[in-house]
Steps between C-alpha positions, in 0.01 A plus 500: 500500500484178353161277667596170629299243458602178719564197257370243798113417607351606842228417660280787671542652871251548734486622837278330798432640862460314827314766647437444928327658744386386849076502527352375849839386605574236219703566185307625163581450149377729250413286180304683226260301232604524150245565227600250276500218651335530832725394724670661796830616474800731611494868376779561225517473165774572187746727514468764228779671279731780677417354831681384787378176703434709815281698281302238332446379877354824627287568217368143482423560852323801466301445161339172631447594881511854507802468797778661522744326732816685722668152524565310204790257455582239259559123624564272263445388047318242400611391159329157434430463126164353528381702811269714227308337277506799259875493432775496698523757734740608753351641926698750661300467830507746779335517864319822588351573820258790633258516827142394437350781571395764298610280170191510275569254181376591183508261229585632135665418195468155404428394883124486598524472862762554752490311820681418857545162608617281768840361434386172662184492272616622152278360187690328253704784283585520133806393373778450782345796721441279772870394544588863472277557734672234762842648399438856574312399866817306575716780363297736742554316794852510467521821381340627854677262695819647322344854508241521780447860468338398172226364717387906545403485118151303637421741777345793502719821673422403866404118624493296790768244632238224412390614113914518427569158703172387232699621210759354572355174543271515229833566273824290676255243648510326864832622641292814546130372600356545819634269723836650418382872662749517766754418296397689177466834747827447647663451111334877424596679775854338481567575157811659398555593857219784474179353427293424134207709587439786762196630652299789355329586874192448373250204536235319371175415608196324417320178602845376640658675796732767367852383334800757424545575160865461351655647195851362356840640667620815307864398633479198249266612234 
């Protein structure tokens, strides 16, 4: 079989990952510090031959942070011809999400550090990461306004009614902060008719008197 060889330029393709996860309550950003430069940037890099763009994404991912993600999904392109200033180079970008806890980041590759940070207090990012960045939080919040079981991806198996009213606050913004409880508790046990999340019959306890501990609604999920 006859090779072909296309007669036209293109420029390279990349892949770059708005990774989030909730810390403390607030909304993280993993950013990872590239060698060559210094600065602080989104995992991803190019994609290589025989591979797909989901690919490239995971293995980005998981060379430069040492995560491997359940969730990832891809957003938007970013296609400016000056947004690199080593060529011309076109982002797929996709938003991954994954609980805190028990994530341990290990930087490799060409990345010498991997980091979380706040999404209100992100340092200034390489090339256009930092309007990626904004994209994929805004994509997120509509995504689990759209989707709100989506919301379960930042908890861990059981949680309280307060930690997934948090995440969802920390993700969609005031419609769901505090002073919107009532409200927000009536919208979860109202929804669909049956209810968003049911209770395991367990509870937790601590400092804090004890609170019941909820897991999502098998009828929906």
């Amino acid at each position: 079989m006859t090779q072909f060889v296309s007669p036209y330029w293109h420029p390279s393709v990349a892949t770059d990952i708005a990774f989030f996860t909730l810390r403390q309550g607030d909304l993280h950003l993993l950013c990872v510090k590239r060698k060559d430069d210094g600065k602080w940037a989104l995992p991803g890099g190019f994609i290589q031959e025989g591979e797909s763009l989901d690919q490239c994404a995971k293995r980005e991912l998981k060379e430069e942070t040492g995560i491997e993600t359940p969730y990832l999904q891809h957003f938007m392109n970013y296609s400016d011809p000056d947004r690199d200033h080593r060529g011309q180079v076109i982002s797929i970008a996709y938003v991954a999400i994954h609980p805190s806890f028990n994530l341990p980041l290990q930087a490799d590759t060409d990345v010498s550090d991997a980091r979380w940070f706040n999404t209100s207090q992100l340092p200034a990012l390489a090339f256009d990461h930092n309007k990626i960045a904004s994209d994929g939080q805004q994509h997120l919040s509509r995504l689990v306004e759209a989707k709100p079981d989506m919301a379960f991806a930042f908890l861990p198996t059981s949680f309280t009614l307060s930690e997934l009213q948090q995440t969802f606050e920390a993700i969609a913004g005031n419609k769901f902060a505090p002073h919107n409880k009532r409200n927000f508790r009536l919208w979860v046990d109202r929804f669909k008719g049956v209810g968003l999340v049911v209770e395991t019959g367990e509870m937790r306890t601590g400092a804090h008197r004890p609170a019941k501990l909820y897991r999502p609604n098998p009828k929906l999920f």
